[in-house]
C-alpha positions as CSV (number, residue, x, y, z in Angstrom):
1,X,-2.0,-13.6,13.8
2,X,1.9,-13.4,14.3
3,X,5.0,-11.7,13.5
4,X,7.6,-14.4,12.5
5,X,11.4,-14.0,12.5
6,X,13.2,-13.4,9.2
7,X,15.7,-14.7,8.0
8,X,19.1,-13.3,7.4
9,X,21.4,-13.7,4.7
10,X,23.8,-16.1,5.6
11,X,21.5,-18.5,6.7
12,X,20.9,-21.6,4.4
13,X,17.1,-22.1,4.2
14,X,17.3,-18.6,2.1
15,X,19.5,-20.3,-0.7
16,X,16.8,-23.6,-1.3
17,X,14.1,-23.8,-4.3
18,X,10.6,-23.4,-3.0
19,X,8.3,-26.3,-3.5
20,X,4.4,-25.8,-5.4
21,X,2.2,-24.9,-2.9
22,X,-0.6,-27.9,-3.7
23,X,-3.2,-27.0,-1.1
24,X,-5.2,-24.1,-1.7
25,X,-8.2,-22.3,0.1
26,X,-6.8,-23.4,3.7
27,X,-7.0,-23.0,7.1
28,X,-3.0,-23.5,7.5
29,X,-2.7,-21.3,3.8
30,X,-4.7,-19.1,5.2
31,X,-2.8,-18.3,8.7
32,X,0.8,-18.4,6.7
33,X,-0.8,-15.3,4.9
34,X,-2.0,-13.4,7.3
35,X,1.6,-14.0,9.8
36,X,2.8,-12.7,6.1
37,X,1.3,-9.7,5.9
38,X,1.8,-9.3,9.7
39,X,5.3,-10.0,9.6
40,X,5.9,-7.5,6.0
41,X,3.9,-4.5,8.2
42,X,6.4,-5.0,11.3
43,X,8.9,-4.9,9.2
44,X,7.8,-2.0,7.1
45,X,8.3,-3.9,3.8
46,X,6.7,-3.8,0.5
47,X,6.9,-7.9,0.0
48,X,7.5,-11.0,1.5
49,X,8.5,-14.4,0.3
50,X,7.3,-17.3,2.5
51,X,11.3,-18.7,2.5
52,X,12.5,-15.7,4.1
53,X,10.1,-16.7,7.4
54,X,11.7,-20.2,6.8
55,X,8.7,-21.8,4.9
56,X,9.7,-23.5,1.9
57,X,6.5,-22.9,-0.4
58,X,6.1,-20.8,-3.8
59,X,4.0,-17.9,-2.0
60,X,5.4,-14.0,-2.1
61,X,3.4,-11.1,-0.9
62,X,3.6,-7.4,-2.1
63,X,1.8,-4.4,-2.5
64,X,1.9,-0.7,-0.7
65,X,-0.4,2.5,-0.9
66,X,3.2,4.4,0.3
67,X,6.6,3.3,1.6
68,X,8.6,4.9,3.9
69,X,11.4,2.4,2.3
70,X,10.7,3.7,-1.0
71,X,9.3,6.9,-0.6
72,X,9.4,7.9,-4.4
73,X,8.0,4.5,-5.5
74,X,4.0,4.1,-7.3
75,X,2.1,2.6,-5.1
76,X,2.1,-1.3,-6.3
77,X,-1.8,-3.3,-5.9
78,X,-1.6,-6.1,-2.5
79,X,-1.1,-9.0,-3.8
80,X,-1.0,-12.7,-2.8
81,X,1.0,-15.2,-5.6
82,X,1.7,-18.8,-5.2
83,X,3.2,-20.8,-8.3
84,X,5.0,-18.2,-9.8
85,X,6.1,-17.8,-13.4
86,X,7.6,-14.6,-14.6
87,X,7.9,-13.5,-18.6
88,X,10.0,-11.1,-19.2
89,X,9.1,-8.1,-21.7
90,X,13.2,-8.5,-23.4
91,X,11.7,-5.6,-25.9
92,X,11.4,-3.5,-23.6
93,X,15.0,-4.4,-21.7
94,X,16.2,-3.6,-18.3
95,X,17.2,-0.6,-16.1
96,X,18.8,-0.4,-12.9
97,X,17.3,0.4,-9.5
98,X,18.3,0.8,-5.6
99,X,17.1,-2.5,-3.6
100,X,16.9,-3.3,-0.3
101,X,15.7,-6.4,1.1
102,X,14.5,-7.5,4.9
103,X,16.9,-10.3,5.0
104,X,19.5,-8.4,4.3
105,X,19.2,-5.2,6.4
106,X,20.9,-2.5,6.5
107,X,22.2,-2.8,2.9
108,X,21.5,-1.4,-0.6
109,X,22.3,-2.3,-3.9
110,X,22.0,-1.3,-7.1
111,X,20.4,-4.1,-9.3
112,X,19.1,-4.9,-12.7
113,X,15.7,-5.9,-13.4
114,X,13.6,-6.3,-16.4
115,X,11.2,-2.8,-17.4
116,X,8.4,-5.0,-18.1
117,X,7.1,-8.5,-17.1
118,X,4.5,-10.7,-17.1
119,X,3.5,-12.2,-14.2
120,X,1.2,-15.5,-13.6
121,X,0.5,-17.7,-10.8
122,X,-2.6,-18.2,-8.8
123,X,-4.0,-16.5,-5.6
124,X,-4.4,-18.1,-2.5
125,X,-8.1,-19.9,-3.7
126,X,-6.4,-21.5,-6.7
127,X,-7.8,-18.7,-9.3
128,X,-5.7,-17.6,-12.1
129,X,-3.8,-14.5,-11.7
130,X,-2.3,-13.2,-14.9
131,X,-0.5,-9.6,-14.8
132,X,1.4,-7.2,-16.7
133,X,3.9,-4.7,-14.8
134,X,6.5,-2.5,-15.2
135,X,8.8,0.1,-13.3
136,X,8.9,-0.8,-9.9
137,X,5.9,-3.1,-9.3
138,X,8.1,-5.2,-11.7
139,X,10.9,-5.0,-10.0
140,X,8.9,-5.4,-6.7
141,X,7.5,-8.9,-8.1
142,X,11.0,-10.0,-9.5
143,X,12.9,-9.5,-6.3
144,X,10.3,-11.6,-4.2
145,X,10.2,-14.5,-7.0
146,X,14.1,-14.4,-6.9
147,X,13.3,-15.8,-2.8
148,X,11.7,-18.9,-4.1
149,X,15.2,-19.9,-6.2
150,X,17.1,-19.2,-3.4
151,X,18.5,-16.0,-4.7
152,X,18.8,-12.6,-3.1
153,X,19.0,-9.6,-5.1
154,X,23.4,-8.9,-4.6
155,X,24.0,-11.7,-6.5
156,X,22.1,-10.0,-9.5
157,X,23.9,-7.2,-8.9
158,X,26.8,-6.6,-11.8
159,X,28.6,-3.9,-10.0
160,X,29.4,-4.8,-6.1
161,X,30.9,-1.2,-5.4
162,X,27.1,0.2,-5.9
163,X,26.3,-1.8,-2.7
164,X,26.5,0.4,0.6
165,X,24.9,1.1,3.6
166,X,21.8,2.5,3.4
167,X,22.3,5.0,6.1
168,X,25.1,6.2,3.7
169,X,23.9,5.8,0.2
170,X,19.8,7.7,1.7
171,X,21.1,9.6,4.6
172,X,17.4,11.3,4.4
173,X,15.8,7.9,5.0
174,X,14.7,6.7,8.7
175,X,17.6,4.5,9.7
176,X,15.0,2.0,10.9
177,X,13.4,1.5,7.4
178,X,16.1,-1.2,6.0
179,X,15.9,-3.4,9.5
């Protein structure tokens, strides 16, 4: 397929809602995934929303076996969600983590996220997909969801001073990684 361009913050097709996707099992579904996944390996990412590559639908991918990005992170399973909906667990409250994100490069932050969530949507054929998650496959699944509300993840942040470069912050990390 094909590596598309993403989108930088700044530019206004990152701050619009994402409409339903309403067509499933596709050829045109089917080639916006795979320039997805093609796109999120270039890039050396963990997800992908489809309105960072300037598509306005309710579709995120994510998943890694290991990360150079995130190289103490669990692996998380690959995953394809359209339609959205995330439940927090509030019991089980929130923590704060280091987040980077492709269309914002260069830049870390940290951000709070919820522990635990529930996750549900459907998979590119229309079937159910109903999850549990916690630690960083939560937080994984958050941040790319927070894409289809046309929100990116330093305006969750509480604390703009824990926002740096990540070449500063991870001087150990490959300069590349956050690009």
């Amino acid at each position: 397929m094909s590596v598309r361009e993403i989108l930088k913050m700044g530019d206004a097709r990152l701050l619009r809602v994402a409409q339903p996707v309403s067509a499933f099992d596709t050829p045109e579904l089917h080639t916006l995934i795979a320039d997805m996944r093609d796109t999120m390996a270039a890039a050396g990412g963990v997800g992908l929303a489809a309105p960072q590559i300037g598509v306005d639908l309710q579709l995120v991918i994510f998943g890694f076996e290991r990360s150079a990005r995130y190289p103490d992170a669990a692996p998380v399973p690959s995953t394809v969600l359209l339609n959205p909906v995330i439940t927090p667990d509030e019991s089980a409250g929130e923590e704060d983590g280091w987040e980077g994100c492709l269309s914002v490069p260069g830049l870390r932050g940290q951000v709070p996220r919820w522990k635990r969530i529930r996750y549900q949507g459907v998979d590119p054929q229309g079937q159910p997909i109903d999850r549990w998650a916690e630690g960083f496959h939560a937080r994984v699944v958050q941040h790319e969801c927070d894409h289809l509300i046309g929100r990116l993840y330093p305006t969750r942040m509480r604390d703009l001073r824990l926002l740096g470069f990540t070449s500063v912050l991870f001087p150990g990390l490959d300069p590349a990684s956050d690009d």
